[in-house]
N, C-alpha and C positions, 0 to 999 in steps of 0.2 A: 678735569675728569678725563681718563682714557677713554680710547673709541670702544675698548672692550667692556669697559665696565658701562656706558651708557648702554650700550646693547645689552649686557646682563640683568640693568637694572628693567630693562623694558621689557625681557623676561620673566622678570621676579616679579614684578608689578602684579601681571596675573596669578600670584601666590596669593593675592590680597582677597581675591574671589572667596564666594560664601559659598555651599551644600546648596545647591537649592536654585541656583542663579541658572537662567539662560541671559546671554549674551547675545547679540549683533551685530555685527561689522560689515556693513551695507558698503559697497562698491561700485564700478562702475567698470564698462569693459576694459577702459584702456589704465586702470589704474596695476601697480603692481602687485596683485594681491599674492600672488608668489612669494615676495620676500616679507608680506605681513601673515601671509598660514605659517609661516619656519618660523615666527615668533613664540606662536600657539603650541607648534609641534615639537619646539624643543623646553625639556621639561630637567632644568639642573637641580633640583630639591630631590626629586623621585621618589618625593611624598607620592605621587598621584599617579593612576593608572589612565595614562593616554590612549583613548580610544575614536578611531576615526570612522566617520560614516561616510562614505565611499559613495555617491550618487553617479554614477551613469562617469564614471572614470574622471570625476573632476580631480583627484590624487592625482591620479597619474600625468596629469594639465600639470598641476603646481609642478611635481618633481620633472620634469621635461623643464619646463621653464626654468627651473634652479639651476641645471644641469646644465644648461646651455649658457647662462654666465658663467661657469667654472666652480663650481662647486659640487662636491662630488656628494651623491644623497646616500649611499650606502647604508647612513641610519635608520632608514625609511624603512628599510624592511623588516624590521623586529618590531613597528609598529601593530598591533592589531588593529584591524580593518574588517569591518559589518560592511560590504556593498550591496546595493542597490541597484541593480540591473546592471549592464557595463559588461565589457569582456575581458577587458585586461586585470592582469593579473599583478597589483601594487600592494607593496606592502605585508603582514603577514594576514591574512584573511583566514577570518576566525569564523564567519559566516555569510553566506551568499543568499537574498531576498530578494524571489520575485518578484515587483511589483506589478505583474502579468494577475496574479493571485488579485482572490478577494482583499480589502484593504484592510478586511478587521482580522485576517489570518495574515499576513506578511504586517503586521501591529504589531498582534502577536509575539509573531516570529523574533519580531527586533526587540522589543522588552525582555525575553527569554536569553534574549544573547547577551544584552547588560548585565539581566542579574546572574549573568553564569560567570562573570567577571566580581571578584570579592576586592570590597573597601573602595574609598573615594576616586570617582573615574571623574576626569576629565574628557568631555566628548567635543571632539572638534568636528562638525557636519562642514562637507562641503557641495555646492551642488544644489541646496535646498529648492532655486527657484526651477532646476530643471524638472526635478519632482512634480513640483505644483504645477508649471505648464503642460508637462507629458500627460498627467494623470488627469485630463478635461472630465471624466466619469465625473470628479469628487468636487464640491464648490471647496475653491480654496481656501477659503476661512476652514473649513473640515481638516484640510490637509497640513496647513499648518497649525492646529494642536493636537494633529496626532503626532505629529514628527516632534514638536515643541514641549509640549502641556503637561506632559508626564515626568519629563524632568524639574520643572519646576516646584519648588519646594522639596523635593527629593532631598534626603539622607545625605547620600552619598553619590550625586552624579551632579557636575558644573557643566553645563552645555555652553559652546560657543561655535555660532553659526557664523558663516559667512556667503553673504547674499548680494548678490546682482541685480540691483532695483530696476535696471536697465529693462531685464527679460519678465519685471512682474508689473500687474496692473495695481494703481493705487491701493485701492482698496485690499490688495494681498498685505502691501507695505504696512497699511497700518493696523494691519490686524497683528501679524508681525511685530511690529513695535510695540505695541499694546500688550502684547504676552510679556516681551522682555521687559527682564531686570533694568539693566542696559542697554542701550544703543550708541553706536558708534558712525560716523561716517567718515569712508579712509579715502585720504587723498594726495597728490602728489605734487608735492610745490617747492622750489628752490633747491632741487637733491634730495628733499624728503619726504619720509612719509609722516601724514598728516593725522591725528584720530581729533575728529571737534565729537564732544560728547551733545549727544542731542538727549539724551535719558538717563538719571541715576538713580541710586535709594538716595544719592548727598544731592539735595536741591541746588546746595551754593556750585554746584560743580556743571550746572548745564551753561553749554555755551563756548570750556573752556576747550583750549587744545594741547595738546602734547605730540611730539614729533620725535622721530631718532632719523640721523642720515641712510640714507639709501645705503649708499657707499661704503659707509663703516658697518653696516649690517652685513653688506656683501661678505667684505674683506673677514669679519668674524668668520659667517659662516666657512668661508671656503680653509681656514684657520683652524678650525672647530673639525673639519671633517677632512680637512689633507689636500682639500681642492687645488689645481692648479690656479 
């Protein structure tokens, strides 16, 4: 198998995803979740409308990061982007949500912005545990099924989060998990990255793992988008 095509196929893979599914790819600070969000973000079928939720500039973290192995993000900005506090300006930003606001008006706010987006969206959140800590008003179990809960089961919206278990207290985690479809945890071992499935609808399927090279993900990407 080419390096291109395992990369593609780790791509496609998330084709496999159902209507109705949240996802989690639970992390840790030092792992490279930058070159596991470009998996999420890039979308070769274009069956699905990719839609990012922007928390407090964690985009703008990935694409800095991409950009500084050599890889040019240029794609990144036709993406549509719902942010969440934050200043910088990533990506094409479709809607801007105070989280300063009451929490059941910028809810709201964010469900209005999906469904103003027509046919099956793919939502990639990044940032979720900075939400859940900033927001101490709201007990976190609260805060994660409003950001969560609504997608699930949904028509047409696959949510996939990616979460820093690092910055949250147990108790957020498994509440978190407990909502998702899936669960993932990503890690980095040998030149790779690592997904062991900790949760699936396929019971035969906990426990296992799957991997693509770090490296040949690079070298895609920067292939993929012109990167030196």
């Amino acid at each position: 198998m080419t390096a291109n095509k395992a990369v593609e196929e780790a791509i496609e893979s998330i084709g496999l995803l159902q209507p109705g599914e949240v996802v989690v790819v639970e992390y840790d600070s030092l792992a490279p979740v930058h070159l596991a969000a470009s998996i999420a973000l890039l979308d070769l079928s274009g069956e699905r409308h990719i839609i990012v939720n922007d928390i407090f500039d964690q985009l703008h973290v990935i694409r800095a990061h991409l950009s500084i192995i050599g890889v040019d993000t240029g794609w990144m900005d036709e993406i549509p982007v719902i942010k969440f506090g934050g200043v910088l300006h990533t990506g094409n930003v479709i809607k801007r949500i105070s989280v300063l606001k009451a929490a059941s008006i910028w809810h709201r706010e964010y469900l209005e912005a999906l469904e103003a987006s027509r046919g099956l969206k793919f939502v990639v959140t990044l940032g979720l545990e900075k939400l859940i800590t900033v927001k101490t008003d709201i007990p976190s179990a609260s805060m994660c099924r409003m950001c969560m809960a609504s997608s699930m089961g949904s028509e047409d919206v696959i949510m996939m989060a990616f979460v820093n278990r690092e910055m949250l207290p147990e108790s957020a985690l498994e509440d978190i998990r407990e909502l998702a479809s899936r669960v993932f945890e990503l890690s980095f071992r040998d030149g790779r990255l690592v997904l062991r499935v900790v949760k699936s609808p396929a019971l035969e399927r906990y426990g296992s793992e799957f991997s693509v090279s770090a490296s040949e993900l690079v070298e895609y990407l920067k292939g993929r988008s012109g990167g030196k």
